[in-house]
SEVOFI-400918 format. One record per residue (C-alpha): residue number from 0; x, y, z. Coordinates in Angstrom, 1 decimal. Layout:
<rs>
r num->NUM, u->X, v->Y, w->Z
...
</rs>
This chain:
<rs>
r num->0, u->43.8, v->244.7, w->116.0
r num->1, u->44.1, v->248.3, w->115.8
r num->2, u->43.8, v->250.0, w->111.9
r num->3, u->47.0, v->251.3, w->112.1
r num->4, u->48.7, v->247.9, w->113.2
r num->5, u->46.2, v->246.4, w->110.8
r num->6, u->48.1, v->248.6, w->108.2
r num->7, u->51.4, v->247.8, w->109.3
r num->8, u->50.6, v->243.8, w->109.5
r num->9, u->49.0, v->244.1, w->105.6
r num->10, u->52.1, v->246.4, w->104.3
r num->11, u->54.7, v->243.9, w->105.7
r num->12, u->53.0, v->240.8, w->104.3
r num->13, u->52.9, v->242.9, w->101.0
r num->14, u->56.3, v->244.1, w->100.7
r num->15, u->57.7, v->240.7, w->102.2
r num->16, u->55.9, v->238.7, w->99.6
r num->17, u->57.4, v->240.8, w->97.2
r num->18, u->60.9, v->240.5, w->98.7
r num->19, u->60.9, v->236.5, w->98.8
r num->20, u->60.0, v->236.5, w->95.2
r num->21, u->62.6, v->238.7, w->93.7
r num->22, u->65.3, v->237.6, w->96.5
r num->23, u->64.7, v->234.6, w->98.3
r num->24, u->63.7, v->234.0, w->101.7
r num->25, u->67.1, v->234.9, w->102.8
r num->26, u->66.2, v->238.7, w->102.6
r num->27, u->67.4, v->240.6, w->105.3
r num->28, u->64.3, v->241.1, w->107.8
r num->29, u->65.2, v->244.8, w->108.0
r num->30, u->64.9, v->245.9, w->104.3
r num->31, u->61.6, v->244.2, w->105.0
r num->32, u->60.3, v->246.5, w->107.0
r num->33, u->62.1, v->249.4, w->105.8
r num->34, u->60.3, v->248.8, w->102.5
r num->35, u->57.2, v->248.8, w->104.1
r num->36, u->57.9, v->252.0, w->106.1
r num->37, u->57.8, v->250.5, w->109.5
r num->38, u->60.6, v->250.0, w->111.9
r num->39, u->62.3, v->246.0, w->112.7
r num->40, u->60.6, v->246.4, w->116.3
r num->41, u->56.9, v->246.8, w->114.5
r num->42, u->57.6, v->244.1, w->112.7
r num->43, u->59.4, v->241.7, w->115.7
r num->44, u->56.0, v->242.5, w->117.2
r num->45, u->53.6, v->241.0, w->114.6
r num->46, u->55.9, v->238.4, w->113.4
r num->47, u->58.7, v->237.0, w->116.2
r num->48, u->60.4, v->235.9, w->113.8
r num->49, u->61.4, v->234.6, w->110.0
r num->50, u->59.6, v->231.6, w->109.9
r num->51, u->56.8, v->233.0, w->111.5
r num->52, u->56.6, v->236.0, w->109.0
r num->53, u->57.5, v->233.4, w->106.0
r num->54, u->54.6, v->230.9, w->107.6
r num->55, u->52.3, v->234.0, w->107.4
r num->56, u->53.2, v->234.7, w->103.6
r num->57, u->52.9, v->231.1, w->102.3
r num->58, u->50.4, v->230.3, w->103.8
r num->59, u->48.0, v->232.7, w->101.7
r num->60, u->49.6, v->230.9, w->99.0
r num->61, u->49.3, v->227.3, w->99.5
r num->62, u->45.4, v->228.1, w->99.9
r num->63, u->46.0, v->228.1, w->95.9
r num->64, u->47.7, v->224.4, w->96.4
r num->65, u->44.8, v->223.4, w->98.1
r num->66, u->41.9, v->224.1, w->95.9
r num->67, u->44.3, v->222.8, w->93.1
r num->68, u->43.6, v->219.3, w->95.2
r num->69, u->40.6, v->220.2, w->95.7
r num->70, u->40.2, v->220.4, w->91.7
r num->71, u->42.0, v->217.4, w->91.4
r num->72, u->40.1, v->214.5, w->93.2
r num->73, u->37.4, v->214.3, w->89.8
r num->74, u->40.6, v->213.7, w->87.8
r num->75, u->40.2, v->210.3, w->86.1
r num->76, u->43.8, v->208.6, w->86.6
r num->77, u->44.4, v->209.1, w->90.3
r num->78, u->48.1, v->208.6, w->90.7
r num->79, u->48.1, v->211.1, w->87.8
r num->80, u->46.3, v->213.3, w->90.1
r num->81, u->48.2, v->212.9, w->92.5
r num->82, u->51.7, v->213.7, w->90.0
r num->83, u->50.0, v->216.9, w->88.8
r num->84, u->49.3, v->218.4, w->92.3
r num->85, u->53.3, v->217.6, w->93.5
r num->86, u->54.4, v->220.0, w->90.4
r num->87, u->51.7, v->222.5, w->91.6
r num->88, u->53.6, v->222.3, w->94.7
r num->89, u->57.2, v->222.7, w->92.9
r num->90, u->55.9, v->225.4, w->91.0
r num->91, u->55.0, v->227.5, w->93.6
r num->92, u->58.3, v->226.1, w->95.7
r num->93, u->60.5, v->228.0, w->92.6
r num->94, u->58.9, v->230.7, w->92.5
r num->95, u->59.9, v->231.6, w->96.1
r num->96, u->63.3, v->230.3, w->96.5
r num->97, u->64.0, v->229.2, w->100.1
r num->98, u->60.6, v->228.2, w->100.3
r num->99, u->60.8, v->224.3, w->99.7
r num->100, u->64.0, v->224.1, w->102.2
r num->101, u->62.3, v->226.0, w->105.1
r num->102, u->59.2, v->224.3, w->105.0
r num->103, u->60.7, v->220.6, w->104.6
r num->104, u->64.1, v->221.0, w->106.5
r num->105, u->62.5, v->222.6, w->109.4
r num->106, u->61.2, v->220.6, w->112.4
r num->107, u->57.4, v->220.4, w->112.6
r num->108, u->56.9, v->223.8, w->115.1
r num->109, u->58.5, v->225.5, w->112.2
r num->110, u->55.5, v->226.8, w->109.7
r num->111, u->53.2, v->224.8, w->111.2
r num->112, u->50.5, v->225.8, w->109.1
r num->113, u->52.2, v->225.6, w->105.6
r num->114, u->53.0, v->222.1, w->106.8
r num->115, u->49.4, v->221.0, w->107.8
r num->116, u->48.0, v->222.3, w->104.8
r num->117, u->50.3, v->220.8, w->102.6
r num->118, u->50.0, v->217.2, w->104.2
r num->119, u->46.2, v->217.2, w->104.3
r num->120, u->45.8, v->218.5, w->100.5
r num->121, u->48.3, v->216.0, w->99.7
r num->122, u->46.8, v->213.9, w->101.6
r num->123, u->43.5, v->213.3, w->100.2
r num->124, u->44.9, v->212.4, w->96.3
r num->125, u->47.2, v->209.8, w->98.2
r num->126, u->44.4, v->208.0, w->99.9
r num->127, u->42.4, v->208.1, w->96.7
r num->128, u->45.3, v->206.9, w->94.7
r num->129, u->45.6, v->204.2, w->97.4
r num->130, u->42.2, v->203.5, w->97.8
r num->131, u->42.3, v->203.0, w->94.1
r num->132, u->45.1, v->200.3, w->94.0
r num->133, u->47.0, v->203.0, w->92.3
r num->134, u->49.8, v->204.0, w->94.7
r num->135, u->51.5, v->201.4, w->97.0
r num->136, u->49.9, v->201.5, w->100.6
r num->137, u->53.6, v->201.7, w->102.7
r num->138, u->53.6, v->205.3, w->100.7
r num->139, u->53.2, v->208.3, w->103.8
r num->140, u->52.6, v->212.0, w->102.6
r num->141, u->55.3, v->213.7, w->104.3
r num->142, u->57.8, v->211.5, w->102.5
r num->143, u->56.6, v->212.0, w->99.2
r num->144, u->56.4, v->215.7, w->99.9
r num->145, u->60.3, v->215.6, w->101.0
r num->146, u->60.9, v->213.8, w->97.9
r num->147, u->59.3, v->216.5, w->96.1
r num->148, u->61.0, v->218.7, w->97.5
r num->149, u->64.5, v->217.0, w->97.0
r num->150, u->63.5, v->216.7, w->93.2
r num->151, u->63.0, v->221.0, w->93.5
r num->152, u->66.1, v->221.2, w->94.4
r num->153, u->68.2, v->219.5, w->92.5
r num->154, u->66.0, v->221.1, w->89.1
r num->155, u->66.4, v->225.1, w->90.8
r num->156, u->70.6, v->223.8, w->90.3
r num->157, u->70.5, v->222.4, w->86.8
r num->158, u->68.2, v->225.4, w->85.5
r num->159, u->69.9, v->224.4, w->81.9
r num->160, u->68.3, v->221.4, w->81.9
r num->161, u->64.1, v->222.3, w->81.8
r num->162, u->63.2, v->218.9, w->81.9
r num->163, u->64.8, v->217.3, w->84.7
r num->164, u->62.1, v->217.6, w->87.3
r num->165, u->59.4, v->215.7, w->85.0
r num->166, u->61.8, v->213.4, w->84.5
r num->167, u->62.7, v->212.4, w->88.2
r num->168, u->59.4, v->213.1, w->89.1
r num->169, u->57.9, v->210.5, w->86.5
r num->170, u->60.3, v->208.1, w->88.2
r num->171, u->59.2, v->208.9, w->91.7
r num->172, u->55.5, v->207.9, w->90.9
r num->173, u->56.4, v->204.6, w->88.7
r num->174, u->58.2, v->203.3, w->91.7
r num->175, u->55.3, v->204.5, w->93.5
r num->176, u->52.3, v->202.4, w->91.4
r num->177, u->51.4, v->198.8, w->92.8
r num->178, u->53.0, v->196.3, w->90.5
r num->179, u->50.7, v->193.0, w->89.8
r num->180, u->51.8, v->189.8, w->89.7
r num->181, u->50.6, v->187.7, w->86.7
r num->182, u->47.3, v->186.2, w->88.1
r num->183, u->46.4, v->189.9, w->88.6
r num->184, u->46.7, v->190.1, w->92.6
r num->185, u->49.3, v->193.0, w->94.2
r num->186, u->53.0, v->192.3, w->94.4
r num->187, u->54.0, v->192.3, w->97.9
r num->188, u->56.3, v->195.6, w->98.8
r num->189, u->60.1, v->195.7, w->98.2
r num->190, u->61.6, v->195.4, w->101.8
r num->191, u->63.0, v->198.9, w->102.8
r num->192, u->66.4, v->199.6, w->102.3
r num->193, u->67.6, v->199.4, w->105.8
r num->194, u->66.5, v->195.8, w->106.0
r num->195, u->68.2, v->194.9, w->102.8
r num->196, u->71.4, v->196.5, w->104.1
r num->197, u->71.1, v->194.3, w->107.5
r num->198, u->70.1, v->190.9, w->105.4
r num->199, u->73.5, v->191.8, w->103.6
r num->200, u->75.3, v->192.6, w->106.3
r num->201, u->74.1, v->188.9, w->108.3
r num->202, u->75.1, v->187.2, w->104.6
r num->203, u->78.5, v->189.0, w->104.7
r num->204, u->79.0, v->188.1, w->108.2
r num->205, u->77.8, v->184.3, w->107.4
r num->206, u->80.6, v->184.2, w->104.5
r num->207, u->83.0, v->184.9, w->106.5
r num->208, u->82.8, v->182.8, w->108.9
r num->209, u->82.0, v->180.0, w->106.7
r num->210, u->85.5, v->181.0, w->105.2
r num->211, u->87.2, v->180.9, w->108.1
r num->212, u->85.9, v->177.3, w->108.9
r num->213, u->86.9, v->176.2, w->105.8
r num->214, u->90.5, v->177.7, w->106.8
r num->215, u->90.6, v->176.0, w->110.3
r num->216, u->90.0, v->172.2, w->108.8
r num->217, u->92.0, v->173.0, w->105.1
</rs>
């Protein structure tokens, strides 16, 4: 890359960083690049589009998340490991509003890199924590991180009440933890919600037709 377009790239990263912070990731593409003394066709060329200049942004950033699970893997407790590095992750999430949504709404082509990075941080203190007999084993990464983020989101709306996220977050990794049963060996997992929605569904169905049996020969 040329200095010049070197300069360009660096100045838009700057003032878009900037720009996400104080107004979201909403900002209008074109004070972008007015701020940063470039015209919207300089910056369509380095970045094609939002996503792509949003990717660019955060992904400088969750270089932070990842040492932080880095950091974490000599914690003690790993399911509490595991907790601390998810509010390392909502942390950051606030601080750029927009951010959570665009990463975890998006399809995987959108921010690739944000995503892969995320995942394989995370990652690593989920397969510890399971590894461990900590953390169930049905538990997947990219759910947890979508519950994360739903958690982000409904704390960024009730900004009156500071402790909400711990709260629902504390809930999230205690229904999380393997439960014992009392000879010490693992429970078995709940059966997903789907499947307890079709087992009621057959019962209701059953009912009913038991009922009307009953009708025919009354």
């Amino acid at each position: 890359m040329r200095a010049d377009a070197q300069r360009n790239y660096d100045r838009l990263l700057q003032e878009a960083r900037q720009a996400f912070i104080v107004h979201g990731t909403d900002v209008a593409l074109e004070d972008i690049a007015k701020h940063a003394g470039v015209g919207i066709g300089t910056l369509y060329r380095h970045f094609p589009d939002r996503y792509a200049l949003m990717n660019a942004v955060f992904e400088q950033e969750i270089e932070a998340i990842t040492e932080r699970a880095r950091e974490l893997l000599h914690c003690g407790d790993p399911a509490e490991a595991l907790a601390r590095w998810l509010r390392s992750v909502a942390v950051h999430s606030t601080a750029y509003r927009g951010l959570a949504a665009a990463i975890m709404e998006g399809p995987d082509a959108r921010m690739p890199a944000c995503k892969s990075l995320l995942r394989t941080a995370g990652g690593s203190l989920l397969w510890r924590a399971q590894q461990a007999g900590a953390i169930r084993g049905d538990v997947e990464i990219a759910d947890l991180l979508k519950l994360n983020y739903a958690i982000v989101s409904i704390a960024e709306k009730n900004t009156d009440d500071r402790g909400l996220y711990d709260r629902l977050m504390a809930v999230t990794v205690d229904g999380m933890r393997v439960r014992h049963t009392e000879d010490g060996s693992p429970a078995g997992f709940r059966k997903s919600f789907l499947d307890q929605v079709d087992e009621m569904a057959a019962a209701n169905v059953a009912n009913a037709r038991g009922a009307a049996e009953a009708d025919r020969f009354a």
